[in-house]
mmJSON file of the N, C-alpha and C atoms, coordinates in Angstrom:
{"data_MODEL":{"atom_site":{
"group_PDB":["ATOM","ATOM","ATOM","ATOM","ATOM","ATOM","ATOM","ATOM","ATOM","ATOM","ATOM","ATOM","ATOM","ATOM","ATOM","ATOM","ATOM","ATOM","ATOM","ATOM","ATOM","ATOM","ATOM","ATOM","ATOM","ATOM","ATOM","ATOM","ATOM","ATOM","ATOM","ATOM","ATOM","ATOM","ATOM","ATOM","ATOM","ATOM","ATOM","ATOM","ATOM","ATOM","ATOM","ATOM","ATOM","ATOM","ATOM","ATOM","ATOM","ATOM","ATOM","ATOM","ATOM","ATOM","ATOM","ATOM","ATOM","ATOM","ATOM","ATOM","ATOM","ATOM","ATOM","ATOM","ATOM","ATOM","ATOM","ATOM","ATOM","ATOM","ATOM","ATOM","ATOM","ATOM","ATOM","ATOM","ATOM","ATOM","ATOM","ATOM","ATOM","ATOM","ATOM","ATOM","ATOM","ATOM","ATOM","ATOM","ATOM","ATOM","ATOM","ATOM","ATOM","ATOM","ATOM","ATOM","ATOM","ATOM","ATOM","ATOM","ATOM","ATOM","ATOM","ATOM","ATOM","ATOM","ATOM","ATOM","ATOM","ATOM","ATOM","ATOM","ATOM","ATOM","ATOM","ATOM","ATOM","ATOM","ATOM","ATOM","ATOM","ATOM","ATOM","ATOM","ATOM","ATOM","ATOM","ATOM","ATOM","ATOM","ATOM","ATOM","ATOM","ATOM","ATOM","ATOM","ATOM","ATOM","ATOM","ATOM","ATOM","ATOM","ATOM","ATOM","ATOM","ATOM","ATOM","ATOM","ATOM","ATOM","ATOM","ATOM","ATOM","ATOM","ATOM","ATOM","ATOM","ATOM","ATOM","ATOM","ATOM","ATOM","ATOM","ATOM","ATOM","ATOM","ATOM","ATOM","ATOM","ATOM","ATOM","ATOM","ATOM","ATOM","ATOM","ATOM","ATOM","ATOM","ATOM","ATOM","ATOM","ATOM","ATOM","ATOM","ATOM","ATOM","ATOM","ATOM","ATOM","ATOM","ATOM","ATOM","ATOM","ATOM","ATOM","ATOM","ATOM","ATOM","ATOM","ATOM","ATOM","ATOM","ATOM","ATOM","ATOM","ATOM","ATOM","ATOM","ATOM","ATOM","ATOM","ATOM","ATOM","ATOM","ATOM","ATOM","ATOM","ATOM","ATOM","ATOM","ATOM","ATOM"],
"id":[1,2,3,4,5,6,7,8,9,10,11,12,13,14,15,16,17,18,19,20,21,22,23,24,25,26,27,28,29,30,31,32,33,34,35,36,37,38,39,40,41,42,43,44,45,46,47,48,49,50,51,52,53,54,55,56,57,58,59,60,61,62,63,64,65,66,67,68,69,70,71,72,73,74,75,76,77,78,79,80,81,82,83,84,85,86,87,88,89,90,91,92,93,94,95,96,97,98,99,100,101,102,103,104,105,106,107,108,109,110,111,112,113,114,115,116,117,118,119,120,121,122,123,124,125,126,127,128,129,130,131,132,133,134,135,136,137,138,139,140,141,142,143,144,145,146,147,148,149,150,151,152,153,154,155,156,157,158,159,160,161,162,163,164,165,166,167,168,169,170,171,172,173,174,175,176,177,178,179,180,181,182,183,184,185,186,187,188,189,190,191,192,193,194,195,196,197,198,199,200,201,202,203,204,205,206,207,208,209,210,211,212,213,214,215,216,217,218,219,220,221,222],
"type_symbol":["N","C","C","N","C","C","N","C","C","N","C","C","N","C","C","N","C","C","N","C","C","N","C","C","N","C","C","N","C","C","N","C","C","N","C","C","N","C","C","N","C","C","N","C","C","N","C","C","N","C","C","N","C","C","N","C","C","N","C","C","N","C","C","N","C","C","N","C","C","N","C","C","N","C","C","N","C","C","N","C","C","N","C","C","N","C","C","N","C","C","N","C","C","N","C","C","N","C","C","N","C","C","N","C","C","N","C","C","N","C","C","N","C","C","N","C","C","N","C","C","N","C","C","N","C","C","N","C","C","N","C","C","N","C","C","N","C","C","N","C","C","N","C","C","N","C","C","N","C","C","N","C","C","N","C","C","N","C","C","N","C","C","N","C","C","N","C","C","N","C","C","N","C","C","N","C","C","N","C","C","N","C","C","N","C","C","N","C","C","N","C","C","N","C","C","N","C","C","N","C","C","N","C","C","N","C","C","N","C","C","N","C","C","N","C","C","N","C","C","N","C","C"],
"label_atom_id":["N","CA","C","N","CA","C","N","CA","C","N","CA","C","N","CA","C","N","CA","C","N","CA","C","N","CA","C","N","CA","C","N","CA","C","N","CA","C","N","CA","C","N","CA","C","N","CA","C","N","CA","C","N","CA","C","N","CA","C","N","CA","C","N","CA","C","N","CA","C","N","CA","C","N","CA","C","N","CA","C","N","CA","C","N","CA","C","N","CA","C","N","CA","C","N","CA","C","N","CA","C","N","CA","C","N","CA","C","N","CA","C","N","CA","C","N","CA","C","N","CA","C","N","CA","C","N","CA","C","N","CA","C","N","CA","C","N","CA","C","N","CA","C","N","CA","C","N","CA","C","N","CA","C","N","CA","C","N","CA","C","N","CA","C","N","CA","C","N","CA","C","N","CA","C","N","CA","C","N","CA","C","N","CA","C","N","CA","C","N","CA","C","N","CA","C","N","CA","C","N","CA","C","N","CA","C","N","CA","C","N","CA","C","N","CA","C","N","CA","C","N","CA","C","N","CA","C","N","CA","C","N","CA","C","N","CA","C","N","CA","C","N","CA","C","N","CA","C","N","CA","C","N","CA","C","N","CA","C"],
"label_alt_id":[null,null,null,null,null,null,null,null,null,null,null,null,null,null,null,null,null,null,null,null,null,null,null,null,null,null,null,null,null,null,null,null,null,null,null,null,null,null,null,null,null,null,null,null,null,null,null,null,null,null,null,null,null,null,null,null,null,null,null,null,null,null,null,null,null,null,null,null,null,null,null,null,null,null,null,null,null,null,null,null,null,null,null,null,null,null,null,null,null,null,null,null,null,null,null,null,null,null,null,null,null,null,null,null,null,null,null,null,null,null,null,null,null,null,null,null,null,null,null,null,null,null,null,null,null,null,null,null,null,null,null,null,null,null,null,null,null,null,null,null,null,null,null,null,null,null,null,null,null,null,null,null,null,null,null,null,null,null,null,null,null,null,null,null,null,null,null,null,null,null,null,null,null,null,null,null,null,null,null,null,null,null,null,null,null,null,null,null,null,null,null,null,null,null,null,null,null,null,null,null,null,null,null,null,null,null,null,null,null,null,null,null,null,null,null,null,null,null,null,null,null,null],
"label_comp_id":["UNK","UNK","UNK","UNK","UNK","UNK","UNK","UNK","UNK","UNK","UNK","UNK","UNK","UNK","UNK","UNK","UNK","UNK","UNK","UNK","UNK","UNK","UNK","UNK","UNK","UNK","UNK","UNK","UNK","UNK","UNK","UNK","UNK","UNK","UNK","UNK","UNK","UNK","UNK","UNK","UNK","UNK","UNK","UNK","UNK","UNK","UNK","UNK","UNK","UNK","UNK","UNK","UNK","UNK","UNK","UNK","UNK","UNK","UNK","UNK","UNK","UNK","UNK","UNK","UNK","UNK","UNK","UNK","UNK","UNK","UNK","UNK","UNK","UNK","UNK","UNK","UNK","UNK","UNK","UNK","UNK","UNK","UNK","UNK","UNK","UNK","UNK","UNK","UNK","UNK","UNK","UNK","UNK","UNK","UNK","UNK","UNK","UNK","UNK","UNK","UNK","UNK","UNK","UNK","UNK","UNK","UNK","UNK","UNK","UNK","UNK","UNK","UNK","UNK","UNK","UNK","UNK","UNK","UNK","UNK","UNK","UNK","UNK","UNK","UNK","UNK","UNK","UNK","UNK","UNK","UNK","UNK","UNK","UNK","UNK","UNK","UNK","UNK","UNK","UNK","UNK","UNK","UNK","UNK","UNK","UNK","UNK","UNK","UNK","UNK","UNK","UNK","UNK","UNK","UNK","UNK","UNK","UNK","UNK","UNK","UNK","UNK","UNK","UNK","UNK","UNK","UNK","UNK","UNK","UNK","UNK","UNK","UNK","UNK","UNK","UNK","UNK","UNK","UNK","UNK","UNK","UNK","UNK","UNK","UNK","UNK","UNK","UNK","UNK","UNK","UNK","UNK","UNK","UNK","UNK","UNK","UNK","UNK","UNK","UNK","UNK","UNK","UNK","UNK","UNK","UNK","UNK","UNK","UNK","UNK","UNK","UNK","UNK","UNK","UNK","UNK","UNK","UNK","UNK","UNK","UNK","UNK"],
"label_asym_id":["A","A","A","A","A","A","A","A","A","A","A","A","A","A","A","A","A","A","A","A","A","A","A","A","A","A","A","A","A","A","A","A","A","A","A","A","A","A","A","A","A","A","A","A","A","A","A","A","A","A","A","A","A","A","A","A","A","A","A","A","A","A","A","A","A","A","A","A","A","A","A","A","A","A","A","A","A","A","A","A","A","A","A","A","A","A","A","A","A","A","A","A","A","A","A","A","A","A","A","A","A","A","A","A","A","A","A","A","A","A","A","A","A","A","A","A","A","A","A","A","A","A","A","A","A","A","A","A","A","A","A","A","A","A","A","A","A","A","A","A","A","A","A","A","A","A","A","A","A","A","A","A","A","A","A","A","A","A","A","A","A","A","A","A","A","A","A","A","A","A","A","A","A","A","A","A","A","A","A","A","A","A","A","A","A","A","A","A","A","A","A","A","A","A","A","A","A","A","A","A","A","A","A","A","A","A","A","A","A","A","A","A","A","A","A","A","A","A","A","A","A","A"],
"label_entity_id":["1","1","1","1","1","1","1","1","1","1","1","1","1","1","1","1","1","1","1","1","1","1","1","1","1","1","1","1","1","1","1","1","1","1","1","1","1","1","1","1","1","1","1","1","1","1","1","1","1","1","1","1","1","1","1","1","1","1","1","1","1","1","1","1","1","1","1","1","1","1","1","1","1","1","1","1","1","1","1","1","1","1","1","1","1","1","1","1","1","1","1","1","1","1","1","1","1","1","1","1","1","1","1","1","1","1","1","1","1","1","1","1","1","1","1","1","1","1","1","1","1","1","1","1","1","1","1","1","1","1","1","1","1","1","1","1","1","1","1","1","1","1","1","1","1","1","1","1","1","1","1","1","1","1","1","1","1","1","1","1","1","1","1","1","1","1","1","1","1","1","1","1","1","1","1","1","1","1","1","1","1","1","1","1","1","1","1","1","1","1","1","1","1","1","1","1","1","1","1","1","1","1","1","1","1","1","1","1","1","1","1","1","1","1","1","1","1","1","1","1","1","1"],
"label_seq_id":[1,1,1,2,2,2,3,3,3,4,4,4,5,5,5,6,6,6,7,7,7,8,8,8,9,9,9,10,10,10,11,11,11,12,12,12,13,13,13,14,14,14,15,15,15,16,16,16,17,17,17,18,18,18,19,19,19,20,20,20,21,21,21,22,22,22,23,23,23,24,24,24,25,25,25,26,26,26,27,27,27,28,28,28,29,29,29,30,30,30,31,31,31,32,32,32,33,33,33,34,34,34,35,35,35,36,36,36,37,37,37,38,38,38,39,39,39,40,40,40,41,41,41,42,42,42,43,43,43,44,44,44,45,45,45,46,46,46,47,47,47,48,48,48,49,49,49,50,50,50,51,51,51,52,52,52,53,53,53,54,54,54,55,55,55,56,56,56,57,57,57,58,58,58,59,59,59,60,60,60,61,61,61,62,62,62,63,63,63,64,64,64,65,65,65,66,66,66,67,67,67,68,68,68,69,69,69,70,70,70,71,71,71,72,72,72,73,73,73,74,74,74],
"pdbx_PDB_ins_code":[null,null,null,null,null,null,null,null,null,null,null,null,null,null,null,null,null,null,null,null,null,null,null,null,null,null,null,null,null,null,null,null,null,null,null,null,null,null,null,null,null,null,null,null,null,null,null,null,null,null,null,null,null,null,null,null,null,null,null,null,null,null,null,null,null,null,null,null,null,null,null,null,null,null,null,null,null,null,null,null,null,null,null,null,null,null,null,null,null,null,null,null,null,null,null,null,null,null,null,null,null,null,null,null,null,null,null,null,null,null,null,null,null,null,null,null,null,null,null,null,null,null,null,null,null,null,null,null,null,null,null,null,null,null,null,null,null,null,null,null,null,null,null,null,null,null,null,null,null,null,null,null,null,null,null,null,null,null,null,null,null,null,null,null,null,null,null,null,null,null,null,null,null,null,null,null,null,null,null,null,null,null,null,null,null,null,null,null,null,null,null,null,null,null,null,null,null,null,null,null,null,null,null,null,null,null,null,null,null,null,null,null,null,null,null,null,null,null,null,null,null,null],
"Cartn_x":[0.845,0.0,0.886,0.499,1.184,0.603,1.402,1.325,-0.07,-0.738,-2.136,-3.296,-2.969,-3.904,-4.412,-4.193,-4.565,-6.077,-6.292,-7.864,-8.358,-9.162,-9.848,-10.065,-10.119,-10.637,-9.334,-9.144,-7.587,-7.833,-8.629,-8.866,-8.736,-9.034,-9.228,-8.071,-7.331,-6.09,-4.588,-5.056,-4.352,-4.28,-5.624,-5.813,-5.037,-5.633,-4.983,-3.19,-2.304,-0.977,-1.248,-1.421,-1.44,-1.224,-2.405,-2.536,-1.496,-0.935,0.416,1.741,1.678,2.967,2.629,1.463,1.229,1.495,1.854,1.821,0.737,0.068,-1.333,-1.448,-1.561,-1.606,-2.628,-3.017,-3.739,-3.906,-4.441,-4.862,-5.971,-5.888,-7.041,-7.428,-8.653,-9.51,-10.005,-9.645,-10.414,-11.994,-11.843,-12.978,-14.694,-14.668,-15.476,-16.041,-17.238,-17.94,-17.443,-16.576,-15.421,-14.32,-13.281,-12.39,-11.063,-11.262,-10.58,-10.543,-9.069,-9.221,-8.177,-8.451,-7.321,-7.042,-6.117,-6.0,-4.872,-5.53,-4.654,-4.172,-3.003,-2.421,-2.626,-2.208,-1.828,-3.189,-3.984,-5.22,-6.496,-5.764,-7.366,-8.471,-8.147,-9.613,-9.169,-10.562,-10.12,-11.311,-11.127,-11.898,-12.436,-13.764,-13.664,-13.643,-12.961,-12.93,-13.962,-14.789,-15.635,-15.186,-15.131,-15.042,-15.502,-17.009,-17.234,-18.542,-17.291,-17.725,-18.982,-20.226,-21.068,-20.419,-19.604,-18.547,-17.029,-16.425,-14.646,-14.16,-14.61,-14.47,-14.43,-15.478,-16.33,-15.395,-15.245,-14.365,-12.575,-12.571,-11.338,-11.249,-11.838,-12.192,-12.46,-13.011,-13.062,-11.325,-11.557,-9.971,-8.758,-8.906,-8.381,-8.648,-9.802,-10.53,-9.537,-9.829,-9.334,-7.712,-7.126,-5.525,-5.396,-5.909,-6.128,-6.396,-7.157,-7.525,-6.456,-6.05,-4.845,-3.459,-3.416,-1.59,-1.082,-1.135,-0.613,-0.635,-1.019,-1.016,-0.259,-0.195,1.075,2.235],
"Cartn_y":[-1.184,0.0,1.242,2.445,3.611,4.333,5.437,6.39,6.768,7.263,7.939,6.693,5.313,4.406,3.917,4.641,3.973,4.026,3.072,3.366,4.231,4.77,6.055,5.424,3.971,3.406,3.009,3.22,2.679,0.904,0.386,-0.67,-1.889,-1.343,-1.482,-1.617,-0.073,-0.377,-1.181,-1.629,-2.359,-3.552,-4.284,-5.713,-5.497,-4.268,-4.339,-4.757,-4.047,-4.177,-5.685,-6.178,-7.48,-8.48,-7.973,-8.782,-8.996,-7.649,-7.342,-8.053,-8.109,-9.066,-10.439,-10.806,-12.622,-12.928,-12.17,-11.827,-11.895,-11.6,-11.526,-10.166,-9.574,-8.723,-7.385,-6.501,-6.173,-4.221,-4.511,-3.592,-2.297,-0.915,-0.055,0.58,0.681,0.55,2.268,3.236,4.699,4.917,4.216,4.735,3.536,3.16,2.315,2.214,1.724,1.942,1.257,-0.276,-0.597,0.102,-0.277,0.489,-0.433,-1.789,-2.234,-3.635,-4.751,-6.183,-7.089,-7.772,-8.339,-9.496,-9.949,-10.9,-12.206,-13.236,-14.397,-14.907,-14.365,-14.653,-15.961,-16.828,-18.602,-18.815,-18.727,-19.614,-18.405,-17.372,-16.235,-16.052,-16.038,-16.126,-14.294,-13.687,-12.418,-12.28,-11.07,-10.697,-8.848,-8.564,-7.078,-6.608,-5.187,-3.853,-3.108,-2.701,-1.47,-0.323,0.435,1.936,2.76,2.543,3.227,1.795,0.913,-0.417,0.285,-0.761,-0.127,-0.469,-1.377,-1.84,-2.333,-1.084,-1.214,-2.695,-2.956,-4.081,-5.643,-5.788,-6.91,-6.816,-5.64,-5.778,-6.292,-5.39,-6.099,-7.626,-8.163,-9.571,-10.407,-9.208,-10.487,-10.31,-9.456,-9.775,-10.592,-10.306,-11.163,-13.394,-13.185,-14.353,-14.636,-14.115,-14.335,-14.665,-13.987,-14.189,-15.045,-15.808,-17.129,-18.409,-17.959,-18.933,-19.127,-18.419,-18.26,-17.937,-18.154,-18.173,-19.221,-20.694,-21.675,-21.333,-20.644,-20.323,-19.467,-18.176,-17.076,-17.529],
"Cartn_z":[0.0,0.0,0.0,-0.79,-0.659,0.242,0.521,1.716,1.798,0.618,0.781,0.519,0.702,0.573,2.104,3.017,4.505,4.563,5.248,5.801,6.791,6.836,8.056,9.312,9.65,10.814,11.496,12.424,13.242,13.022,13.692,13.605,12.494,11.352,10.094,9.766,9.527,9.205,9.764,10.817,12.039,11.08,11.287,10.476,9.379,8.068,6.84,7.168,8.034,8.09,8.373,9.453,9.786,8.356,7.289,6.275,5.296,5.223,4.475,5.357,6.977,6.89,6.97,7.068,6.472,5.469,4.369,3.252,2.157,2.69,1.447,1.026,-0.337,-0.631,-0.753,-0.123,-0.076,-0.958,-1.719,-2.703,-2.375,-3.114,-2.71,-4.05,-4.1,-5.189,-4.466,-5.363,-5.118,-5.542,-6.826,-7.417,-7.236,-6.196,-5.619,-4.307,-3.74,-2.311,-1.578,-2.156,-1.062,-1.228,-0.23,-0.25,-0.668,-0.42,-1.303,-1.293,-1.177,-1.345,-0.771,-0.069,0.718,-0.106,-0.958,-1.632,-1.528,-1.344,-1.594,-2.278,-3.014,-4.459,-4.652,-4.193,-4.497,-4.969,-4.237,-4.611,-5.112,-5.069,-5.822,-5.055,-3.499,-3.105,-2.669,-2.431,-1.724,-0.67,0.148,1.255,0.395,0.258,0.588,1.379,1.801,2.962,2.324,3.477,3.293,3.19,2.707,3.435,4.36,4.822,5.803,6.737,7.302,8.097,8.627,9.469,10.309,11.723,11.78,12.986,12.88,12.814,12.505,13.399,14.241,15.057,14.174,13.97,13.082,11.629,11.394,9.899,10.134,10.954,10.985,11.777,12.521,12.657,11.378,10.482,9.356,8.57,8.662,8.09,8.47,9.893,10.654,10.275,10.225,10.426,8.653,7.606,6.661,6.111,7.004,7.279,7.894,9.084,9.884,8.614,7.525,6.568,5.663,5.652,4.016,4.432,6.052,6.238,6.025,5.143,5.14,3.337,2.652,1.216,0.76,1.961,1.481,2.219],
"occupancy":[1.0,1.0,1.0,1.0,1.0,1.0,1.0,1.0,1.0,1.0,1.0,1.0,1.0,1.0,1.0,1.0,1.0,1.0,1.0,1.0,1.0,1.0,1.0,1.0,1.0,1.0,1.0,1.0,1.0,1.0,1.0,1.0,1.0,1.0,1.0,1.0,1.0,1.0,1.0,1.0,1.0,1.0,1.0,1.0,1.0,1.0,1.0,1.0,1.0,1.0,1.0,1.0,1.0,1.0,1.0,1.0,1.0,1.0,1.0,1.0,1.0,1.0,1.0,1.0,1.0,1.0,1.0,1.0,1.0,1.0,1.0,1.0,1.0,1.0,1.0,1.0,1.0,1.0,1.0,1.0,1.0,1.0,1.0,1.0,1.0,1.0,1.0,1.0,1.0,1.0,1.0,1.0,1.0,1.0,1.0,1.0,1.0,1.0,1.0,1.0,1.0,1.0,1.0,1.0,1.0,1.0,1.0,1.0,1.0,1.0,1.0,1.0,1.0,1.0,1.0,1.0,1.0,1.0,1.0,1.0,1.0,1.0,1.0,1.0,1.0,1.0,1.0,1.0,1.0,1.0,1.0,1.0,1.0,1.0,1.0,1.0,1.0,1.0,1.0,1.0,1.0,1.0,1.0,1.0,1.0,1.0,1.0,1.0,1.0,1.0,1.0,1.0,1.0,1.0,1.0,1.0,1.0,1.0,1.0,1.0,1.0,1.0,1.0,1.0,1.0,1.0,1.0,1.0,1.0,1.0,1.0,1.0,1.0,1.0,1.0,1.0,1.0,1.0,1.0,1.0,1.0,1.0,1.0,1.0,1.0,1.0,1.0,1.0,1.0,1.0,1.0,1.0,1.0,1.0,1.0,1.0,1.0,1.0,1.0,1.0,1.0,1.0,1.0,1.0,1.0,1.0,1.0,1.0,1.0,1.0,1.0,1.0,1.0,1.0,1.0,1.0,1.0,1.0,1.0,1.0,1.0,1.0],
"B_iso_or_equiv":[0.0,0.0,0.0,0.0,0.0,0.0,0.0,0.0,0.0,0.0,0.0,0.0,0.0,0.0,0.0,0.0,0.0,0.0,0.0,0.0,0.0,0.0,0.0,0.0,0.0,0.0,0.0,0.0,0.0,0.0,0.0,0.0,0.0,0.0,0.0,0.0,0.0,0.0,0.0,0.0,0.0,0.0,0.0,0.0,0.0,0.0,0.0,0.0,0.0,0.0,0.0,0.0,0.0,0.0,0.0,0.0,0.0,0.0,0.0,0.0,0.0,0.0,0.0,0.0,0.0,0.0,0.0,0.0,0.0,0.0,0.0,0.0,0.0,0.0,0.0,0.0,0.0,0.0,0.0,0.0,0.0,0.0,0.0,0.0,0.0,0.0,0.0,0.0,0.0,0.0,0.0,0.0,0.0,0.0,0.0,0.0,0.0,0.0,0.0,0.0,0.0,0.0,0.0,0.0,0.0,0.0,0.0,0.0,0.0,0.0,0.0,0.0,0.0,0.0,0.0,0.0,0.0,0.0,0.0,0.0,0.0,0.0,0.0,0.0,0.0,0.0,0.0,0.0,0.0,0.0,0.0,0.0,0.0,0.0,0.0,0.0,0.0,0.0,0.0,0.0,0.0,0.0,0.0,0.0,0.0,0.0,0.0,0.0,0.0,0.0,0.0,0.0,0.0,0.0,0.0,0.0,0.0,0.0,0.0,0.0,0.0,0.0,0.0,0.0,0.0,0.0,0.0,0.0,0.0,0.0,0.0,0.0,0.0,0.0,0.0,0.0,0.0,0.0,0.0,0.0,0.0,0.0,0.0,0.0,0.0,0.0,0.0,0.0,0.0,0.0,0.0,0.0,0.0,0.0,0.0,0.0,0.0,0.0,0.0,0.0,0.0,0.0,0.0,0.0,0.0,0.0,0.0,0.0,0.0,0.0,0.0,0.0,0.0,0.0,0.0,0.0,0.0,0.0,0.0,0.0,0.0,0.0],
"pdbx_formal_charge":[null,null,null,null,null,null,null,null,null,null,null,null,null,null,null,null,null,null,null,null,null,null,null,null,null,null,null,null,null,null,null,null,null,null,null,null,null,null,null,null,null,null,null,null,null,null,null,null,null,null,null,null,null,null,null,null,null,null,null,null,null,null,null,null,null,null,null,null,null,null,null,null,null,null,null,null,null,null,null,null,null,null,null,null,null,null,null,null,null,null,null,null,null,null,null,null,null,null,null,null,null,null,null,null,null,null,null,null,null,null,null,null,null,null,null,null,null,null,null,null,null,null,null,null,null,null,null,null,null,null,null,null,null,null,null,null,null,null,null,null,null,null,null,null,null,null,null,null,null,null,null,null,null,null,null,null,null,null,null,null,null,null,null,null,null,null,null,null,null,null,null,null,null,null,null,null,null,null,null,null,null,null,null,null,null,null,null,null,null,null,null,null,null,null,null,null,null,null,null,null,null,null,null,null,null,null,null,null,null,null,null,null,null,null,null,null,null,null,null,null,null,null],
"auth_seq_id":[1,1,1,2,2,2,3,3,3,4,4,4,5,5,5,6,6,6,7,7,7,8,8,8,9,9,9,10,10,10,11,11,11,12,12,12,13,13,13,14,14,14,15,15,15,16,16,16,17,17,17,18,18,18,19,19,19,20,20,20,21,21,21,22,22,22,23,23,23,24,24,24,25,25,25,26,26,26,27,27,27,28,28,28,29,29,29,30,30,30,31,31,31,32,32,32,33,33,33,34,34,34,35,35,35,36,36,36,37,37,37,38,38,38,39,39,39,40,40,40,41,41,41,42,42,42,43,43,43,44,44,44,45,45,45,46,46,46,47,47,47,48,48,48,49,49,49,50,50,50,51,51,51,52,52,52,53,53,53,54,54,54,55,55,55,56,56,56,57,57,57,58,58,58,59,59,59,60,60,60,61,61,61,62,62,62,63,63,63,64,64,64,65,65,65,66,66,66,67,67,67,68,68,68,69,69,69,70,70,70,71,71,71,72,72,72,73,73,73,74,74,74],
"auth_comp_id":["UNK","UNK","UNK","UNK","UNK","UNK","UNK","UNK","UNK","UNK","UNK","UNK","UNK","UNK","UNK","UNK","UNK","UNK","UNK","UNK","UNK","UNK","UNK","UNK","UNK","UNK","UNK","UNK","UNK","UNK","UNK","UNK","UNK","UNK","UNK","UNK","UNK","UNK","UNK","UNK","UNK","UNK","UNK","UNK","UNK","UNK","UNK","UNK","UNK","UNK","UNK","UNK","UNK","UNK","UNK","UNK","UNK","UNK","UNK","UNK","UNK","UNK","UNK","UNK","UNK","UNK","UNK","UNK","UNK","UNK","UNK","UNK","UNK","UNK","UNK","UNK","UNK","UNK","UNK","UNK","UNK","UNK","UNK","UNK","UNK","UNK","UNK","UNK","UNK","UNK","UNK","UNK","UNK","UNK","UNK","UNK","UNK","UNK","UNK","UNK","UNK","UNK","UNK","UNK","UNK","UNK","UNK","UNK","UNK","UNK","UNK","UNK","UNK","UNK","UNK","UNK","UNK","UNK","UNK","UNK","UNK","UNK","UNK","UNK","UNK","UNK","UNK","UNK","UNK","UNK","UNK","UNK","UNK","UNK","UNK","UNK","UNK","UNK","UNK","UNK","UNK","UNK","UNK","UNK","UNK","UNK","UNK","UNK","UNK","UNK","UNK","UNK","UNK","UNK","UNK","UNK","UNK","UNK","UNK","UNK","UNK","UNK","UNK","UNK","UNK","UNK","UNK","UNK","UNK","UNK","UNK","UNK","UNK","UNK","UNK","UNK","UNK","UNK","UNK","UNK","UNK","UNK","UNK","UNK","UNK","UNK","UNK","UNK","UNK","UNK","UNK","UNK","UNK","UNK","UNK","UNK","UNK","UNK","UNK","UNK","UNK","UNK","UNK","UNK","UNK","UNK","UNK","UNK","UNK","UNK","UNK","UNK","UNK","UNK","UNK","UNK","UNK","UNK","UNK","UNK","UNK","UNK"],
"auth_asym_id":["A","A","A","A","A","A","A","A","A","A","A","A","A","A","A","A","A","A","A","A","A","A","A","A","A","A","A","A","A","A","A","A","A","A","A","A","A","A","A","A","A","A","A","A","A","A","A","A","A","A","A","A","A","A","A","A","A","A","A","A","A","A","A","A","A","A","A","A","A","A","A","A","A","A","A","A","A","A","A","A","A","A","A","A","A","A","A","A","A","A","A","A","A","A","A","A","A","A","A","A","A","A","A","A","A","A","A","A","A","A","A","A","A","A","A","A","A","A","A","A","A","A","A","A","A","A","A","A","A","A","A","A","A","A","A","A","A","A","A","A","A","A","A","A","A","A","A","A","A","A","A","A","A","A","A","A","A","A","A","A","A","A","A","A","A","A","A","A","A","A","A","A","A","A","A","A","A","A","A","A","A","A","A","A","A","A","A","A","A","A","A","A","A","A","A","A","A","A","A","A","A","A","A","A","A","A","A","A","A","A","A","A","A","A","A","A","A","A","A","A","A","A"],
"auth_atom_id":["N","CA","C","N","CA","C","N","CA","C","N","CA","C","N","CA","C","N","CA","C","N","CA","C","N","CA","C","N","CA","C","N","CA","C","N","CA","C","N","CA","C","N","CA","C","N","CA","C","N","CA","C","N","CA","C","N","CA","C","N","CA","C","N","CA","C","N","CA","C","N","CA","C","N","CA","C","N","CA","C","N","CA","C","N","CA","C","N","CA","C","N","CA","C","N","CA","C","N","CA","C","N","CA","C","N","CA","C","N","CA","C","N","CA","C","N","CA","C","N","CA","C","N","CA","C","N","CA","C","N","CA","C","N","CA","C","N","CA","C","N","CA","C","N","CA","C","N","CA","C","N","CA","C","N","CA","C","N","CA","C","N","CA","C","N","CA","C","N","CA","C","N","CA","C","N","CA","C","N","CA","C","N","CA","C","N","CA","C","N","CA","C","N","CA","C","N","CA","C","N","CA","C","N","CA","C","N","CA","C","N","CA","C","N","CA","C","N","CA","C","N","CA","C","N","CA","C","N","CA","C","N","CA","C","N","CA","C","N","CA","C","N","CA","C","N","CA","C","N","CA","C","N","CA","C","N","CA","C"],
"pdbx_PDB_model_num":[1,1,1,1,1,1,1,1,1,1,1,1,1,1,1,1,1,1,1,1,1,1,1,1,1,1,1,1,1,1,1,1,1,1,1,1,1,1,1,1,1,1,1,1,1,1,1,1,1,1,1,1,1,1,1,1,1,1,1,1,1,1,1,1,1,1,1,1,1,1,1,1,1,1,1,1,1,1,1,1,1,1,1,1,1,1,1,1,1,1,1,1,1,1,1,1,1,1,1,1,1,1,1,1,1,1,1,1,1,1,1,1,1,1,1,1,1,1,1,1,1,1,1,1,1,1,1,1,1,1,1,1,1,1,1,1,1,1,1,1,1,1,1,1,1,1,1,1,1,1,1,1,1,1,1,1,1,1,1,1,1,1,1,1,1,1,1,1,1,1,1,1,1,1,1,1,1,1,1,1,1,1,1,1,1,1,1,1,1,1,1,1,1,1,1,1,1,1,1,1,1,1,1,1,1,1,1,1,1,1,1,1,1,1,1,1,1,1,1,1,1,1]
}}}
């Protein structure tokens, strides 16, 4: 991710780093209502990020939950 791609939610962007040193790659999409894509290169599966979660908590749990799934792939 570049400098001006962070997410607005502390929380959020916590997980996103997390995802980046498991190594799954995670991408930001400007011109869209998510905000972007946590992706598992090896096998193509991805997670979306919201942009404006209704619970920064729950999102980043899923992200979390998703890096728990795909750390034996990156």
């Amino acid at each position: 991710m570049g400098i001006g791609d962070r997410h607005q939610k502390k929380d959020v962007e916590a997980a996103l780093k997390r995802a980046e040193a498991a190594g799954l790659k995670v991408t930001h999409d400007k011109n869209r209502h998510n905000w972007g894509l946590v992706l598992c290169c090896p096998c193509n599966d991805y997670v979306r990020i919201s942009c404006t979660p209704r619970n920064t908590g729950d999102e980043a749990k899923k992200i979390d939950a998703f890096i728990k799934e795909h750390r034996a792939c990156a």
